[in-house]
Every structure is written in structure tokens, then in C-alpha cells.
N, C-alpha and C positions, 0 to 999 in steps of 0.2 A: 504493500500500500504506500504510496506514494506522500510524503509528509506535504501537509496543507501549504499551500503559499499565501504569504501575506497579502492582502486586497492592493494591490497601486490606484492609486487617485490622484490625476493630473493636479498640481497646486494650482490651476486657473479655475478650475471645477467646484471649488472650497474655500468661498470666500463670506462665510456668514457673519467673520468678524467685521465686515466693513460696514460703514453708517452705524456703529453702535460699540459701546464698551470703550476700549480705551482712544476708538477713532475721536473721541470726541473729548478727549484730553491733549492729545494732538491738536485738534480744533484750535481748543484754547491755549497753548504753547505758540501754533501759528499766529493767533490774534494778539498776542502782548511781544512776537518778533516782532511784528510789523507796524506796531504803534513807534516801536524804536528808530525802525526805518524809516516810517514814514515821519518820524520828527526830525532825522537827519535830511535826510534829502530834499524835502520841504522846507527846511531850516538852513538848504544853501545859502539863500538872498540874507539870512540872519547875520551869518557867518561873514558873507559877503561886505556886512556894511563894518562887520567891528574890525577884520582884518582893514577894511580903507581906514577907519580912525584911529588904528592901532598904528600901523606900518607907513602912514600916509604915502602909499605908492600911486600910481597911477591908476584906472578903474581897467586898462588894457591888461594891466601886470596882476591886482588881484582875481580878475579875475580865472584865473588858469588856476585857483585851488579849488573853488564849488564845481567848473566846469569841469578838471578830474576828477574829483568825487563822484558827480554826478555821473559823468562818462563811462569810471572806471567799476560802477556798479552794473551798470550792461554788461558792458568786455569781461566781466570774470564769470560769465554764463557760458562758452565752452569748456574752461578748468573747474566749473562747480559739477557741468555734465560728466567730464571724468572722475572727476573725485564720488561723484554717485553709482556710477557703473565700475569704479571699482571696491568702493566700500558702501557707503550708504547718505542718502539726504542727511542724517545726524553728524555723519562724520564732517560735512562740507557745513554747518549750519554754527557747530562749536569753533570751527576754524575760524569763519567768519567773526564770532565773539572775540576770537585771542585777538585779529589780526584788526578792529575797528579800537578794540581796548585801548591796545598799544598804540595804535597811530592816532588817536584823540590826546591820550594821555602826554606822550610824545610833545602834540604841539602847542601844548600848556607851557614847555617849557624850551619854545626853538626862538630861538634870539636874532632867525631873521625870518621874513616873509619866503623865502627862497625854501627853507627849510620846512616850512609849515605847507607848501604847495607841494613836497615828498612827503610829509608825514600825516597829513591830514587830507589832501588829492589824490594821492598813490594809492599807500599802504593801508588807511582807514576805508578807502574807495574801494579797491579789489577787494578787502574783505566783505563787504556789503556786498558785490556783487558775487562772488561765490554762497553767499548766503542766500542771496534772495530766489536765485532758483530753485537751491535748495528745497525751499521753503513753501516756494510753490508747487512742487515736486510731490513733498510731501502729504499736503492736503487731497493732493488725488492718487496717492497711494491708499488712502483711507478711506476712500468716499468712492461709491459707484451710482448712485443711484440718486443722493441726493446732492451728486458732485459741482455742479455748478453753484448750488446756494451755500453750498460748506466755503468752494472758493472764495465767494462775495462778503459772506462776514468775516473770513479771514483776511483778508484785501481790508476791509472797511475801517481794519485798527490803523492803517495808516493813516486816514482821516482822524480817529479819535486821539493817534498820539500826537498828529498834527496841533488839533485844536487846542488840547490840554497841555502842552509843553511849550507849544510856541512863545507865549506870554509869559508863563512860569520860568521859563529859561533868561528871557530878556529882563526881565525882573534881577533872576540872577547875577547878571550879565552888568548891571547896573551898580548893583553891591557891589561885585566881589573882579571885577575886570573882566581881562582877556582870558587868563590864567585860571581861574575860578570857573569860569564857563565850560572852558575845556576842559575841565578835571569833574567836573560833574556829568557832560557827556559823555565822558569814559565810564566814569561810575555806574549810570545808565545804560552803557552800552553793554558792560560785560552783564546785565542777564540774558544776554543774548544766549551766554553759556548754556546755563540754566535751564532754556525753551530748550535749547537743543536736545538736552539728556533726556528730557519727557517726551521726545520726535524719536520710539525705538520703532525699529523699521516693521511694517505692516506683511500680511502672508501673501499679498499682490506685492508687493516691493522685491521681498524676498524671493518670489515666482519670477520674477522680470529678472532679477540677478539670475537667477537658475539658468534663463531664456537668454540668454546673451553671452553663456559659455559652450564650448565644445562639450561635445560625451563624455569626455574624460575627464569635468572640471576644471578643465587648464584656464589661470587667467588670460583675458581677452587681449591679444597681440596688437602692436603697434597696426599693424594693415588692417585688421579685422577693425578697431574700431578707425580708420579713414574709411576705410567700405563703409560702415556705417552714416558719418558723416557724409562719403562721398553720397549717397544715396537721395540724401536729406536738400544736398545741395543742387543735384539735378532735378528738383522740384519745382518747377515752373511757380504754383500758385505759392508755392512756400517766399519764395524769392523777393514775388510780388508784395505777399502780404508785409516780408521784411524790410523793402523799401519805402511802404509805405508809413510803417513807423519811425523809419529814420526822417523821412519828410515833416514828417509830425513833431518827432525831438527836438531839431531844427528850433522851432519856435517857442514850443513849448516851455522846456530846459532856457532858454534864455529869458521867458517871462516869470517863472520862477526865481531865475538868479537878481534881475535886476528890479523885480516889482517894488520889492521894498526900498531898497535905493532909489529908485522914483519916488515913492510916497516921501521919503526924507526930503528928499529935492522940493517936492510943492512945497513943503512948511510944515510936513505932519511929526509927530517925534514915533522915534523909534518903537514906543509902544502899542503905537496906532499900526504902522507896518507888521509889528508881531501879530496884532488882532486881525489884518486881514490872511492870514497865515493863516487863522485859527477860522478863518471864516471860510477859507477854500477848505480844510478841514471836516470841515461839519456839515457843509454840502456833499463833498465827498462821501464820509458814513452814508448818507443818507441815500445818493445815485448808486454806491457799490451794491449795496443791497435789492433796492428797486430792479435794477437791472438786472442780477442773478435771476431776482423771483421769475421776472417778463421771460429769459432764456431757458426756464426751465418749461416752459411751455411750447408742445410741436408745432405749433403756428407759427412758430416767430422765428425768422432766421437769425442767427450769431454774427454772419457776416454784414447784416443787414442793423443791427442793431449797432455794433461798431462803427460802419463807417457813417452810422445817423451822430454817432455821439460826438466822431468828430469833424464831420462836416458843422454841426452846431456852433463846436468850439471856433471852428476855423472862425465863422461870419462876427462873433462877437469879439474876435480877434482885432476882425478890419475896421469894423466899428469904434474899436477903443478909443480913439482920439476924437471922438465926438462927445461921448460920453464920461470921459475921463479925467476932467478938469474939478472938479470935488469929489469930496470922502465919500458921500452916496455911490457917485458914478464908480469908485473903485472897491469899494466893498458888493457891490452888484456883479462887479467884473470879477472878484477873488471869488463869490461865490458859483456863477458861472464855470470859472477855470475848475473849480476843483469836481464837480457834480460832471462833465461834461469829459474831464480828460480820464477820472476815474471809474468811471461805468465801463468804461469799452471793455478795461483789462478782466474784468469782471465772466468775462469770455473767450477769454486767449486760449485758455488749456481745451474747449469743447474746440476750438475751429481747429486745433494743430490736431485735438483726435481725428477728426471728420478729415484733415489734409495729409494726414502720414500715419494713423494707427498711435495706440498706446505704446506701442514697442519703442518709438523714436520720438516719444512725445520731451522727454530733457533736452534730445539733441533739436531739435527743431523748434524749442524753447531756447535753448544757447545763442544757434546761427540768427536768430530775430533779433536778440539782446545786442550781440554784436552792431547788425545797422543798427538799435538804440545807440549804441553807445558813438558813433561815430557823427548819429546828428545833433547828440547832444555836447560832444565837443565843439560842434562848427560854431552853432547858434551862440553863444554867453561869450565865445574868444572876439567873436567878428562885432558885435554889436558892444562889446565891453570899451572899445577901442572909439567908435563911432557914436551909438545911440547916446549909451548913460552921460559921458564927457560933453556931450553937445548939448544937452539936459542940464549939467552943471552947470554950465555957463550962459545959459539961458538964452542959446542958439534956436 
């Protein structure tokens, strides 16, 4: 008689842990990472104006430290896809804590501007960007079913860390200096740790690692993942969709960097600027959400609801200088920018499944981040030099 065999059961087969149990501690790990994020990245233009009254450099020179940051949080979306495909989104999410820790921390105490655009543009930036895919990564490791709305409240903290720290910070910032500011965002930044250790890898994560190795277990070869990549990059609609975000960073990334530095310029003080921070913020929460709910419904297309959110954005872009000569018109405009640029992404992970499958959804997540990162270098270098400087001088 032949001894019984074990039952095998493909691990795609057997995913009852998802949408429930510790998927939703995760959840919330993803929502207090992204409050952090979104109070850093949003809190460029913060950054922005203390480095000009700190350094008194020119608004060309400072700005090349929010514009790395901001940049260098895209660009580390193909290194966070490897670091996932080789170990885990946890592994890539704690990195990111060490690596924002240290470069915040750092430029608490860099005794020139030169120094603060490596340790706080670089090194605090690539870590955010290895994190943040991570992290997005993670929430659809966990979620099948209710994945779209799990994405959107986890996206939505960056609206609440916005609103809630923006002001709290510049308050700070007013106390305790340059010095003080930045040693508090480090502080801040390292629970990044923290989320990460509660982000342990999912039985779909762990299935996906299984699916990305040979028979024999062997880790995945240099050519094995450019075949991958290669794959992703011969994707017509993939390409498309990536250029169209760089178009969009482009503008975007530079009205973040330089909003608040304009509101200073009309006459308003620095904590007026934090509040419209906090006001794209809190439209923000409120569009992330809305938009998952409408996407989770089969009537409504993703790619259709995206490019509504940012055709929106665009016309109240062109608009601005009409309506942007008082505190109304621009706290109208902060609540606009945030409800309008933050919906879309609210969608990003359903269009990349629908444009290349779950198997390549990090990599096809990374190569998009990339053109992010690339239009969000141009926009804040190019107009730092020209827009903000000719606004100063009341050109």
C-alpha cells in the first residue's frame, strides 16, 4: 500500500487571509507611513522657504534640495522593486526609515546649503522613494477584493499628515530654528521603522516571491529580472501612461515647491503658507477616499476617472493668475491642488493590474515612478530660477 501523499494546494488558491485579520493592521501601518510622507513631500515648499532665510542663497540654488527630494522619491521605485523581489515590501519600507532618519537628522547639522541638498535631496529622498513603493506594494498584497478602497484610505494619510503637521511643524520651526525643525522631522520620520515591522509579508506576497523563482528556488539572476523589466518596458500603454505623469510632475512638483514662497511674497506670513498646506491636505483625505469608493464600482472606468482628475487640475492651473491675487483665491487653489492631484493615484495599482497583470505590478509601478521623478526635477529647477525670482522683485 502505497503511503498517503500530502494534498498540494497552489498558494494562489488560498488566500482567505486577505481583506481581514492582520491585513488590516497593515492597513493601518500603511496609513501613519504615509501621513509621514505625505508631511514631507508636501512640506517641500516649507523646507523651501526656511533653507532661503536660513542660507540666503538664491531661489535657482535652493531650490535643487525639495526638487531632489521630491524627485529622488520616484527614482528609488526601481531599487525598492528589487529590494521586494528579493526580500520583501518590509525589508524596502525599514530601509527607507534608516535612510530619511539619517538624512533629516544629518541636515540639522550641515553648515552649508551644499550639504543639506546631499543630505536632505539625496539621501532622505531615495529613502522615501524606496519606501513608498514599498508601501504601496504592500496594501495590495493584502487586499483582493476590497483593494482599491484599502489603497485610498491608505493614500488618504498623506492628506491627514499633511494637514496636521504642516502648521504644527512651522510653529516648531519658529521656536526652535533651522536645527530644531530638522531634528524633529527625523524624530518623526524614524516611525517609519516601526510601520514597517507591522508590514510582515502577506500568503499572496509570499506566492508572488515563490512565482518569480526557478524550480529549484534559485534567486532571480541578473537577466531574469531585465527580462522582466524588459517586458514591462515594451508596453506600449505602460509607457504612455508613464509619460503622462511625468507631464503632470512637470507642474505639479513645482506648485508645491514654490506655493508657499509665493504666498510669502504677496504679504502673507509663513503660517498662512503652512495653512494652505494643510488645506490641500484635507481636501486631499477627502478626494482619496471618494475616488476609491466611485473605482470600486464596474461602471466607472480607472483610466477615465484619472485623467478627469487631472484634466480638472490642469484648467485650474491656467486659471491661477486670475484668481490668485488674495488669501481666498489661494486657499481655493491649495484646496483644488490637493482633492484633484490626489484622487487619481487612488487608482494607479487597478490600471497597472488591468495593463500588465499582478505579477509585474512593482515593476511597472517603479518604471512610472521613474518618469515621476524626472518631471519632477525639471518643473521646481527651471521655474526656481525664473518664476519665484521675478515674483520677488515684483517683475
Amino acid at each position: 500500500m502505497r503511503p498517503a501523499q500530502p494534498e498540494v494546494t497552489s498558494p494562489l488558491t488560498n488566500m482567505d487571509e486577505l481583506d481581514r485579520g492582520w491585513s488590516w493592521v497593515v492597513l493601518a501601518a500603511s496609513f501613519g507611513y504615509f501621513m509621514i510622507f505625505g508631511m514631507l513631500l508636501y512640506g517641500v515648499g516649507i523646507v523651501h522657504v526656511t533653507l532661503l532665510e536660513e542660507y540666503d542663497k538664491p531661489s535657482s540654488a535652493t531650490a535643487w534640495a525639495g526638487s531632489l527630494y521630491a524627485s529622488l522619491v520616484s527614482l528609488g521605485g526601481p531599487l525598492s522593486s528589487l529590494i521586494i523581489d528579493r526580500w520583501s515590501c518590509r525589508t524596502a519600507m525599514f530601509i527607507d526609515g534608516v535612510l530619511t532618519t539619517v538624512g533629516l537628522l544629518s541636515s540639522a547639522f550641515s553648515p552649508s546649503l551644499y550639504l543639506v541638498i546631499f543630505t536632505y535631496g539625496i539621501l532622505a529622498g531615495f529613502g522615501g522613494g524606496i519606501g513608498y513603493t514599498a508601501t504601496m506594494m504592500v496594501v495590495g498584497f493584502n487586499f483582493r477584493r476590497w483593494r482599491n478602497t484599502a489603497l485610498g484610505v491608505a493614500i488618504s494619510g498623506v492628506g491627514v499628515g499633511t494637514c496636521i503637521f504642516s502648521p504644527i511643524l512651522e510653529l516648531m520651526c519658529g521656536l526652535y530654528g533651522r536645527r530644531g525643525y530638522f531634528i524633529m522631522l527625523a524624530g518623526i520620520s524614524l516611525h517609519k521603522c516601526l510601520f514597517a515591522v507591522l508590514c510582515r509579508p502577506s500568503r499572496l506576497e509570499r506566492a508572488r516571491q515563490r512565482s518569480l523563482k526557478t524550480n529549484d528556488e534559485a534567486p532571480l539572476s541578473k537577466s531574469q529580472i531585465m527580462k522582466l523589466y524588459a517586458n514591462v518596458y515594451a508596453n506600449k500603454l505602460i509607457i504612455c501612461f508613464s509619460l503622462s505623469l511625468m507631464l503632470f510632475s512637470v507642474g505639479t512638483y513645482m506648485i508645491f515647491l514654490h506655493l508657499p514662497a509665493v504666498a510669502v511674497s504677496k504679504g502673507h506670513s509663513r503660517m498662512t503658507a503652512a495653512l494652505l498646506l494643510s488645506a490641500c491636505g484635507a481636501s486631499t483625505i477627502l478626494a482619496r477616499i471618494m475616488t476609491t469608493f466611485v473605482s470600486e464600482k464596474k461602471s466607472v472606468d480607472g483610466i477615465v476617472l484619472y485623467s478627469g482628475s487631472f484634466g480638472s487640475l490642469a484648467l485650474a492651473t491656467f486659471l491661477f493668475p486670475i484668481y490668485s491675487r488674495t488669501l481666498v483665491g489661494l486657499v481655493i487653489f491649495s484646496a483644488i491642488l490637493g482633492a484633484y492631484f490626489g484622487g487619481c493615484y487612488a487608482v494607479m495599482n487597478s490600471i497597472n493590474i488591468h495593463l500588465v497583470s499582478l505579477k509585474f505590478l512593482n515593476i511597472a509601478t517603479g518604471v512610472e515612478l521613474v518618469f515621476t521623478a524626472i518631471g519632477t526635477a525639471i518643473g521646481p529647477i527651471v521655474t526656481g530660477k525664473y518664476q519665484y525670482d521675478l515674483e520677488c522683485n515684483g517683475d
